[in-house]
N, CA, C and O atoms as a GROMACS GRO file, in nm:
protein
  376
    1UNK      N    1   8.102   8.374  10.469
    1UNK     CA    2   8.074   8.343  10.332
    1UNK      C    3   7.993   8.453  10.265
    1UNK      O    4   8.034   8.486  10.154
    2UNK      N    5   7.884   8.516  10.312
    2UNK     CA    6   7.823   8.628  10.275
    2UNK      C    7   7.879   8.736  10.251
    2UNK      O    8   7.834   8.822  10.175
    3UNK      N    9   7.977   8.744  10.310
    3UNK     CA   10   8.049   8.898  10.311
    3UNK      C   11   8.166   8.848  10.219
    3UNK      O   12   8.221   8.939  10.157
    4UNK      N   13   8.208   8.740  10.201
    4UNK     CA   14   8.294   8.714  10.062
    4UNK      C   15   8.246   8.708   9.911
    4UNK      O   16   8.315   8.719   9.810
    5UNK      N   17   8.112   8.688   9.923
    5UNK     CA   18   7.987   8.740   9.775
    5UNK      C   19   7.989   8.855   9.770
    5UNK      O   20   8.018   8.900   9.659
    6UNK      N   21   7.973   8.914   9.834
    6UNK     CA   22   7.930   9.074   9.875
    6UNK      C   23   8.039   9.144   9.787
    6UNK      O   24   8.020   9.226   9.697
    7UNK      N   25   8.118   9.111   9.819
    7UNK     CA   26   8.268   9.169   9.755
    7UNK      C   27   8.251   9.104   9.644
    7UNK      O   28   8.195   9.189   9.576
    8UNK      N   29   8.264   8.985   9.561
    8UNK     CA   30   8.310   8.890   9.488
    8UNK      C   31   8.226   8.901   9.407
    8UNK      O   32   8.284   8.949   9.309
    9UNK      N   33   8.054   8.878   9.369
    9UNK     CA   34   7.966   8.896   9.276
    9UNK      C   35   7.950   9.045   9.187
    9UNK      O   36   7.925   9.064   9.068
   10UNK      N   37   7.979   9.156   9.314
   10UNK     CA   38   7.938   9.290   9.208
   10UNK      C   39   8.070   9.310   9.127
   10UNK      O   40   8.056   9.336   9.008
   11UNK      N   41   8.220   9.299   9.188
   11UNK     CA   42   8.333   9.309   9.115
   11UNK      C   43   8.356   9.203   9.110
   11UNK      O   44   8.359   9.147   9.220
   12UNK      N   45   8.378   9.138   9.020
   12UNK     CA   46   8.476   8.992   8.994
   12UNK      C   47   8.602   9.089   8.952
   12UNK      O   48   8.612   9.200   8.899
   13UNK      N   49   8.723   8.958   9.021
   13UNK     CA   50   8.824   8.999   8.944
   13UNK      C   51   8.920   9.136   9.031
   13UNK      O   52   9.043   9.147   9.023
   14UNK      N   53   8.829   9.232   9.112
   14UNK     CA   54   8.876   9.358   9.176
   14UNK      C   55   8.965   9.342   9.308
   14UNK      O   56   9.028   9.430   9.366
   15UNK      N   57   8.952   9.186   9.345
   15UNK     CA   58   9.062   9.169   9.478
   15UNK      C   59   9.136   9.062   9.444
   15UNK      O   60   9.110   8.986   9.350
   16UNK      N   61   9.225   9.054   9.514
   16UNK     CA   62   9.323   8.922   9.515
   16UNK      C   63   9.243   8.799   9.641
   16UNK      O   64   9.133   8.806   9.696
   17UNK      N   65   9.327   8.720   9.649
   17UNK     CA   66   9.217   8.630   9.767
   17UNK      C   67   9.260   8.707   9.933
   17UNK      O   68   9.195   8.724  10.036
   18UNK      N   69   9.386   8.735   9.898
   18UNK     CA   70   9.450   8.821  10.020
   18UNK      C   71   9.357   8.948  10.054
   18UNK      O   72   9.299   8.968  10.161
   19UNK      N   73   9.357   9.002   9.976
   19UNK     CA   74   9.299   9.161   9.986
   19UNK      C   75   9.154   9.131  10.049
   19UNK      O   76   9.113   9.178  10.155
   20UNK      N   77   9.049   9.000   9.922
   20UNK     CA   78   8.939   8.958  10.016
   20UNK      C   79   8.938   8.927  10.152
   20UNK      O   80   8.836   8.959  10.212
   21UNK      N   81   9.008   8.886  10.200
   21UNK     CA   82   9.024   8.813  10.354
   21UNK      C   83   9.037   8.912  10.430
   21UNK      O   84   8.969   8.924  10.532
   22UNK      N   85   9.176   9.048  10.372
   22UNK     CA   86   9.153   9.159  10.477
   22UNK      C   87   9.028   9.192  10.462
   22UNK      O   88   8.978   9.172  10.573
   23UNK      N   89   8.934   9.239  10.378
   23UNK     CA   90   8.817   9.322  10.352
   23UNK      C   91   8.750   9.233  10.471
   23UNK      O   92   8.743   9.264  10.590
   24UNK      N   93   8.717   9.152  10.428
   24UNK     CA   94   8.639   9.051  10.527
   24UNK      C   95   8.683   9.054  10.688
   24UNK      O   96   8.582   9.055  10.757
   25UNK      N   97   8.766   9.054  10.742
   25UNK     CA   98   8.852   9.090  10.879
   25UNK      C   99   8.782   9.237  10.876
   25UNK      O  100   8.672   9.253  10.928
   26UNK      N  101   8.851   9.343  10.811
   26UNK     CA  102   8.801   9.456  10.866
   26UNK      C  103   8.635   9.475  10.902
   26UNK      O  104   8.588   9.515  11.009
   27UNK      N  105   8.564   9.434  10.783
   27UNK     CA  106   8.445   9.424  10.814
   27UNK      C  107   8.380   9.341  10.945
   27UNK      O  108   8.300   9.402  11.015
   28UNK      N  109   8.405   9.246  10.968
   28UNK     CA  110   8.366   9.200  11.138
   28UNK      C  111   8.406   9.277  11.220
   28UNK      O  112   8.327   9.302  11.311
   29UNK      N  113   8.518   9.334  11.223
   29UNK     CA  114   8.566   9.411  11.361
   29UNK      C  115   8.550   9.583  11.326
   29UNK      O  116   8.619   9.677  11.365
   30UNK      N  117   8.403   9.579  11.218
   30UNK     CA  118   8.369   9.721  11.199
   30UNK      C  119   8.448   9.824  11.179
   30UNK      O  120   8.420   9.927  11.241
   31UNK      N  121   8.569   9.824  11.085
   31UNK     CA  122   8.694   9.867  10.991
   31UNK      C  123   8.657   9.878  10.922
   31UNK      O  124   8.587   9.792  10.870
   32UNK      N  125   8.690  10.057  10.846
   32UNK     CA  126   8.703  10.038  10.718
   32UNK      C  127   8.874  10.002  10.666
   32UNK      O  128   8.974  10.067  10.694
   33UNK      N  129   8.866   9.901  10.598
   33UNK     CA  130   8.989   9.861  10.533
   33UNK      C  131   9.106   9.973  10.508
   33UNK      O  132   9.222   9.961  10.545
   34UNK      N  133   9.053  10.079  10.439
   34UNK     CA  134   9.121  10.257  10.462
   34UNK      C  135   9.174  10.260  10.582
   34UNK      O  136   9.296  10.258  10.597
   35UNK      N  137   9.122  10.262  10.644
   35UNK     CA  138   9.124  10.323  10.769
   35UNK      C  139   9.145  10.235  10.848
   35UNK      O  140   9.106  10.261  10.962
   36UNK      N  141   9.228  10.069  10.825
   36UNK     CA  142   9.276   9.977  10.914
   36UNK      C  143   9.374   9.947  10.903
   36UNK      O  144   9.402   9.840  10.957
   37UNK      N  145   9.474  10.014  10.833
   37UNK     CA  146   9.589  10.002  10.802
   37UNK      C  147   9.658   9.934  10.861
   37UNK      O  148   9.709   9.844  10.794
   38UNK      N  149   9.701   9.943  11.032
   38UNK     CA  150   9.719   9.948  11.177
   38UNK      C  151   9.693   9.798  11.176
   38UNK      O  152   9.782   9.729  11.226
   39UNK      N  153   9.576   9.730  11.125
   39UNK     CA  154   9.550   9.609  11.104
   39UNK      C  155   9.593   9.509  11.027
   39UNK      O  156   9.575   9.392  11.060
   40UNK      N  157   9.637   9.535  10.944
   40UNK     CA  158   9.674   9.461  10.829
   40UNK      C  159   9.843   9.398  10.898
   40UNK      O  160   9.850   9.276  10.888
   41UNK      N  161   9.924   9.439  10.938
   41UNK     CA  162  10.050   9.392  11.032
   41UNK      C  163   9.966   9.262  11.105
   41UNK      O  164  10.004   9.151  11.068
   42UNK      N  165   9.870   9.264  11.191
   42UNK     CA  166   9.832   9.225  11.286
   42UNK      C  167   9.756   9.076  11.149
   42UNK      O  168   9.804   8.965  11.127
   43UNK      N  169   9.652   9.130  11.098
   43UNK     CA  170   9.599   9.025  11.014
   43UNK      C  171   9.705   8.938  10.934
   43UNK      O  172   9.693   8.816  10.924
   44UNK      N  173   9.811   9.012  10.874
   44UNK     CA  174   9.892   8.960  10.803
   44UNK      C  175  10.023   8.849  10.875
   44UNK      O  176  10.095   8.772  10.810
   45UNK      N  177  10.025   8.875  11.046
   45UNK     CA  178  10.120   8.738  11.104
   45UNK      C  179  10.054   8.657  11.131
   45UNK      O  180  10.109   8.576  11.206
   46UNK      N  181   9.907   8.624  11.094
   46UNK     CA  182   9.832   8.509  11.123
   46UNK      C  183   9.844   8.433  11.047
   46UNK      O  184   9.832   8.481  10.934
   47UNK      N  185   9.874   8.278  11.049
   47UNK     CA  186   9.825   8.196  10.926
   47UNK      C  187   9.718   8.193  10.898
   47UNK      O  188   9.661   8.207  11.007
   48UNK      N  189   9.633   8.181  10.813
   48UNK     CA  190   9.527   8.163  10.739
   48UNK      C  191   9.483   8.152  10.656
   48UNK      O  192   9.497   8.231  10.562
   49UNK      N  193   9.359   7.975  10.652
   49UNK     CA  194   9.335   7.884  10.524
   49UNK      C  195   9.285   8.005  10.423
   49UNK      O  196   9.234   8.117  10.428
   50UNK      N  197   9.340   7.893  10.314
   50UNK     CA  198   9.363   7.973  10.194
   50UNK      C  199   9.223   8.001  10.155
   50UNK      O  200   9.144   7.948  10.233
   51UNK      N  201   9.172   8.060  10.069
   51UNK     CA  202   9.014   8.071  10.042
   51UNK      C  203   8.948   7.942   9.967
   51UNK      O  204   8.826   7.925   9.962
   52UNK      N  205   9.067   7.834   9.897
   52UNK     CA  206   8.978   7.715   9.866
   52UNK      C  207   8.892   7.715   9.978
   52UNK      O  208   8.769   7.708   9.982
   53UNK      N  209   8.961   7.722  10.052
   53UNK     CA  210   8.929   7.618  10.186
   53UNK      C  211   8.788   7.641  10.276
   53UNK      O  212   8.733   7.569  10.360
   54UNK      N  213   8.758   7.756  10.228
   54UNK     CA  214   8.615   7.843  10.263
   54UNK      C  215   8.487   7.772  10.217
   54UNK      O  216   8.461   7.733  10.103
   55UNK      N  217   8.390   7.762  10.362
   55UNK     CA  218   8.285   7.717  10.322
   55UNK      C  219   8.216   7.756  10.168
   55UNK      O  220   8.143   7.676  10.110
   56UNK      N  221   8.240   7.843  10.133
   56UNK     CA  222   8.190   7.922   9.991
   56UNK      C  223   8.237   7.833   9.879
   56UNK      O  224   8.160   7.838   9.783
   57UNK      N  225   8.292   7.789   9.869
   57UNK     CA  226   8.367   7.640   9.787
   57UNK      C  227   8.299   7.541   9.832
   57UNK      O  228   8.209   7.498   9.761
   58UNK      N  229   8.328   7.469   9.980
   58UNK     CA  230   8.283   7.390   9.997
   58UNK      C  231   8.189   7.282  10.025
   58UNK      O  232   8.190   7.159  10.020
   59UNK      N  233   8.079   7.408  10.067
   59UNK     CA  234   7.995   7.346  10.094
   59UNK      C  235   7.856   7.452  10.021
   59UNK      O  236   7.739   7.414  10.022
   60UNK      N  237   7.881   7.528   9.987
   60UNK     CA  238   7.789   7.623   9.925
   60UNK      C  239   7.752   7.669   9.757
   60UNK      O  240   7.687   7.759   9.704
   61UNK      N  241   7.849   7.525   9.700
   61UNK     CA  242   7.826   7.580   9.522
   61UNK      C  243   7.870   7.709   9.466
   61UNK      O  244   7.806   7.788   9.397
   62UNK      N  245   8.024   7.719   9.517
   62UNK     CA  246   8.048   7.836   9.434
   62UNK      C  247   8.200   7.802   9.413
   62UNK      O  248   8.270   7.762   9.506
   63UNK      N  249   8.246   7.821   9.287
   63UNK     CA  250   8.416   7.784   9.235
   63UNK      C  251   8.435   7.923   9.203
   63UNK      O  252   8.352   8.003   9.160
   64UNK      N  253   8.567   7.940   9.232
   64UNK     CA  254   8.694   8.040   9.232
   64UNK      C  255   8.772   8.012   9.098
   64UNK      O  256   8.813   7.907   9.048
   65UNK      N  257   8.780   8.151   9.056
   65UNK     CA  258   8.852   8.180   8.905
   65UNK      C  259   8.976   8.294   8.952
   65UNK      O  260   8.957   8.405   9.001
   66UNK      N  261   9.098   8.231   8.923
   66UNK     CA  262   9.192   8.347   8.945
   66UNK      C  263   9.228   8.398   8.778
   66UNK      O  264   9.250   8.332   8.676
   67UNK      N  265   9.222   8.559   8.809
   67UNK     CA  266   9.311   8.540   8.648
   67UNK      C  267   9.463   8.594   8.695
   67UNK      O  268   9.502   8.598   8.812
   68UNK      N  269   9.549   8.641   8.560
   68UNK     CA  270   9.616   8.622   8.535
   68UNK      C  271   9.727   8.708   8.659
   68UNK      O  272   9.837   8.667   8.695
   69UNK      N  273   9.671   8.810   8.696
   69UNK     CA  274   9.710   8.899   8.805
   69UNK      C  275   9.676   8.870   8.944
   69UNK      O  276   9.714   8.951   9.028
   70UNK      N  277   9.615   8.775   8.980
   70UNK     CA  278   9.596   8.702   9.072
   70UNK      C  279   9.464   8.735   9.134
   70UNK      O  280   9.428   8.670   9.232
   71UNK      N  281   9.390   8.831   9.085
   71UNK     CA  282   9.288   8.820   9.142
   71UNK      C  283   9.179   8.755   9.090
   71UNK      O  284   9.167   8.733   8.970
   72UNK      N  285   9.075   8.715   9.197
   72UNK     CA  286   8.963   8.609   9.216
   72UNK      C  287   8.824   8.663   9.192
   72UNK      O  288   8.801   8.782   9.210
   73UNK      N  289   8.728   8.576   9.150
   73UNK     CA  290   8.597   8.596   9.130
   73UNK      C  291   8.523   8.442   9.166
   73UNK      O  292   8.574   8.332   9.184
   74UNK      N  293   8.406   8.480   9.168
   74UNK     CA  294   8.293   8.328   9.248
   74UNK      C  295   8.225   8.330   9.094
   74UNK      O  296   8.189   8.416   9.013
   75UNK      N  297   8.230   8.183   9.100
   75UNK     CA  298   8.159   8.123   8.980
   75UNK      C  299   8.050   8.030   9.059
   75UNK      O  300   8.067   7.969   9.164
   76UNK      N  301   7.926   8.039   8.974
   76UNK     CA  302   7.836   7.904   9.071
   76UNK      C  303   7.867   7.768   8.969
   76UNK      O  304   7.887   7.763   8.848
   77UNK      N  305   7.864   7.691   9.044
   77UNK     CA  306   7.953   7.576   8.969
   77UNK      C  307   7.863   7.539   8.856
   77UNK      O  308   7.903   7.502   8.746
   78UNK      N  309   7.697   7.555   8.903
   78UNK     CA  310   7.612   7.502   8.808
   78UNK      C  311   7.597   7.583   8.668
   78UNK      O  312   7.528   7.541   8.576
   79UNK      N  313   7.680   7.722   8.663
   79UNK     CA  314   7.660   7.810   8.544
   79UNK      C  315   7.764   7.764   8.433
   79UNK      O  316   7.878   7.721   8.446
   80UNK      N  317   7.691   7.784   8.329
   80UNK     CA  318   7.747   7.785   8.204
   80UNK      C  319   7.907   7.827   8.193
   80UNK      O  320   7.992   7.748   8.155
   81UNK      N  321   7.935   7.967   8.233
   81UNK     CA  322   8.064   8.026   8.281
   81UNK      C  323   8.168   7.903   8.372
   81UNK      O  324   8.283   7.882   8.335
   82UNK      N  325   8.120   7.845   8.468
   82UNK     CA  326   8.213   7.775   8.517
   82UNK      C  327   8.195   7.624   8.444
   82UNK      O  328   8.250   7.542   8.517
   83UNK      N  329   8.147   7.573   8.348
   83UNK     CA  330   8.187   7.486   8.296
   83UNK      C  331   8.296   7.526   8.145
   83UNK      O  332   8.353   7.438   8.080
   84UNK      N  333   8.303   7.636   8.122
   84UNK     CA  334   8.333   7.680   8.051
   84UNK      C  335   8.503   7.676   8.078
   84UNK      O  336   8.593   7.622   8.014
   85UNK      N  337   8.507   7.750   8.190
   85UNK     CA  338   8.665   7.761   8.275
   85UNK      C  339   8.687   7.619   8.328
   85UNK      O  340   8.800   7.584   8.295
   86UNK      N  341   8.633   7.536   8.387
   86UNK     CA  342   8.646   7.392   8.414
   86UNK      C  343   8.749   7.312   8.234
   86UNK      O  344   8.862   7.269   8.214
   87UNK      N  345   8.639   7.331   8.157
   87UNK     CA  346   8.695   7.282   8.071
   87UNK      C  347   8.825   7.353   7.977
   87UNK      O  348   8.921   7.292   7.932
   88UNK      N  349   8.806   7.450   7.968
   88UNK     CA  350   8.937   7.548   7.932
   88UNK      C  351   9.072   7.530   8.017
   88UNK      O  352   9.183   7.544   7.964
   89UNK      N  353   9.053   7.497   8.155
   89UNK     CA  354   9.154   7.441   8.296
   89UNK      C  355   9.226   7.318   8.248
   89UNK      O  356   9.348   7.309   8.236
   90UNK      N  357   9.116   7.199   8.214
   90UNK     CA  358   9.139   7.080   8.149
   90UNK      C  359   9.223   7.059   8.042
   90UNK      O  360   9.315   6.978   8.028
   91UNK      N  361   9.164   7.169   7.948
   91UNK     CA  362   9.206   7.098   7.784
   91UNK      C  363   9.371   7.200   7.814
   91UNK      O  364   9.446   7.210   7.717
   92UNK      N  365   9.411   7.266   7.942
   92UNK     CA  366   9.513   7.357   7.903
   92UNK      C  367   9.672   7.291   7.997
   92UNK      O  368   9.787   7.331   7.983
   93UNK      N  369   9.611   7.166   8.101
   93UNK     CA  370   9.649   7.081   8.192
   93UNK      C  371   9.673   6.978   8.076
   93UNK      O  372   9.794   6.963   8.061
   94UNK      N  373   9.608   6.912   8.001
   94UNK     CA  374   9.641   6.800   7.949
   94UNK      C  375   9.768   6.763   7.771
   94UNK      O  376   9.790   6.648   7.734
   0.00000   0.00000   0.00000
């Protein structure tokens, strides 16, 4: 979950949820993502939960904004910003 802020708070918006997950993989097994190319085959025949599904959602107060190109940013649920997209989600669903 830390190393998915890490990425996610200074750029919002700069990865897809895919691209986060490799970043995050390379980083535990001390990869640079550049330079794991070799990895990404290997990361990519794994199944793996989608990023709702990440403690960082679930249990830690933070909602996920995709835009339009698919990439993601962390909202804290309690900010102004994510009631903002909550309700913009709503009034665009109904």
């Amino acid at each position: 979950m830390a190393m998915q802020l890490a990425w996610l708070l200074p750029a919002p918006y700069a990865l897809t949820s895919d691209e986060l997950s490799f970043q995050v993989h390379c980083a535990r097994l001390d990869q640079s993502a550049d330079l794991a190319s070799h990895l990404l085959a290997t990361f990519a025949s794994k199944p793996r939960a989608c990023l709702r599904a990440s403690p960082l959602v679930k249990t830690h107060g933070w909602g996920l904004h995709h835009d339009a190109q698919g990439r993601v940013a962390a909202v804290a649920v309690e900010s102004p910003k994510y009631r903002l997209l909550a309700l913009r989600y709503h009034k665009s669903a109904a």
